[in-house]
N, C-alpha and C positions, 0 to 999 in steps of 0.2 A: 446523078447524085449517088453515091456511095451507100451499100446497106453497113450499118453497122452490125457486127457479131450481138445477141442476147445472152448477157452474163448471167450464170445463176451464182449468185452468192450462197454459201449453206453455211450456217453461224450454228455452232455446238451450243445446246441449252444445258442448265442444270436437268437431270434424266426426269425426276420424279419428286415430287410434295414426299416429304419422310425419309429421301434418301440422306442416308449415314456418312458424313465425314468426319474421321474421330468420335469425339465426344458433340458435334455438330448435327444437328437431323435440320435439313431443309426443308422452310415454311412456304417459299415464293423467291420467283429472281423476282429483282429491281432494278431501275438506274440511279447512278449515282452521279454526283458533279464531283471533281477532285480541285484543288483548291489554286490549281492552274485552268482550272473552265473547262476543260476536258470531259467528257460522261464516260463512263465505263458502268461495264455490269456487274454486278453483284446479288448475291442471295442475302436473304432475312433468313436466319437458324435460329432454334431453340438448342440452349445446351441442355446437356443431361443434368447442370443442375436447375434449372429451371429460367435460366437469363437468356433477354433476346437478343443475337448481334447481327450485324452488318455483317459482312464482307466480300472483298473481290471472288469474282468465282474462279478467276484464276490461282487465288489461292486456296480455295477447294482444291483444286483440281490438282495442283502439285500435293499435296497433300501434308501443306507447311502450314497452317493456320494455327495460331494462338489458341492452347486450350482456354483459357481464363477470358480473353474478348475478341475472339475469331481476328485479329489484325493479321496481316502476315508475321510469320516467326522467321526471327533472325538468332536464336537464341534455341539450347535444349539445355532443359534442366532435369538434376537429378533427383528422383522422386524414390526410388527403390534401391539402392545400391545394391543389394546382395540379391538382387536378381538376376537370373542369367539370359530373361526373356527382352530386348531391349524397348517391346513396346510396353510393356510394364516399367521399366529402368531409368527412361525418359522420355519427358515431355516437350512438344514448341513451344515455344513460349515467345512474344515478341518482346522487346529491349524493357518496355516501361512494367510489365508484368513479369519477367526476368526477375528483377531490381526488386521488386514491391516480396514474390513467391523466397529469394533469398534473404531476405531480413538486410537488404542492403540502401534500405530506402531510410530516408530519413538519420536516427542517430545509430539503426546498424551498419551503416557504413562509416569504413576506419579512416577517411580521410574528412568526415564531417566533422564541421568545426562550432555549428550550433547544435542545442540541444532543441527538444520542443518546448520544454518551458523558457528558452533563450529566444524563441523564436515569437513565441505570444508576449513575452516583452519588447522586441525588437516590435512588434505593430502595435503594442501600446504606447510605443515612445515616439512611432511615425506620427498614432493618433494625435500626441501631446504637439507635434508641428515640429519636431528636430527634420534634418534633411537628410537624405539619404547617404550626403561622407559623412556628418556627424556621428550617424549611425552605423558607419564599415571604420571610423575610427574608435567608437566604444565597443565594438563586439569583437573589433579585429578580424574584419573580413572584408572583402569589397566592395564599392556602392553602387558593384552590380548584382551582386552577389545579395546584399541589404534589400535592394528593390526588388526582385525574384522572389523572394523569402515575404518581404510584405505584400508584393501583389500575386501570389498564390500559384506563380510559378514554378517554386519549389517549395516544398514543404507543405504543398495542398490537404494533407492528411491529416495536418493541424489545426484545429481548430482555434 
């Protein structure tokens, strides 16, 4: 019978409790499930303003993470302009905190076609039992667009 070789695996941890990523200081790794069943690793941070997040510690580790909710950042926004320092100049930011930090969330975005008070009557008029084309033919938009907007898909900031 054949010996087999003994593998040692060695898996990189987060270093230390309090280490700094960004605005990130590391409380503990974790596991996490991803929404394919898959586990991956991840830290629990505290940011520097005081909120706790999640994230891959692979994105610790590239040093992309979302200042606002540690997600990965696909996105840098500008925060200083007339800086010449770029870690002052800009921030990661990922897509949904992108959107929300430029005022392009909701009616600052120039292609939005409801307002918020258009949009709490679009769900008082669901409540009233119109249907959702009724509803993307009264506001002039689509009844996909209608059901998003009423089930809090888009427009979540509204109350």
């Amino acid at each position: 019978m054949p010996v087999l070789p003994f593998i040692v695996l060695i898996v990189s941890h987060v270093s230390d409790r309090g280490e700094k990523y960004g605005r990130l200081s590391v409380i503990r790794e974790v596991q996490k499930t991803g929404a394919d069943g898959r586990r991956y690793r991840a830290a629990l941070c505290r940011c520097d303003c005081g909120k706790e997040v999640t994230t891959r510690i692979s994105s610790l580790k590239s040093g992309y993470a979302c200042v606002d909710c540690g997600e990965p950042a696909q996105d840098w926004s500008t925060v200083d302009p007339s800086s010449d320092d770029v870690r002052v100049r800009f921030q990661p930011r990922c897509r949904k905190c992108h959107r929300h930090y430029d005022g392009t969330l909701g009616e600052g975005n120039p292609r939005a076609k409801l307002t918020a008070g258009k949009v709490r009557e679009l769900r008082a008029r669901r409540a009233d039992g119109l249907t959702y084309q009724q509803l993307a033919t009264e506001f002039g938009i689509s009844d996909v667009s209608a059901w998003a907007a009423v089930n809090g898909k888009t427009w979540a900031h509204v109350n």
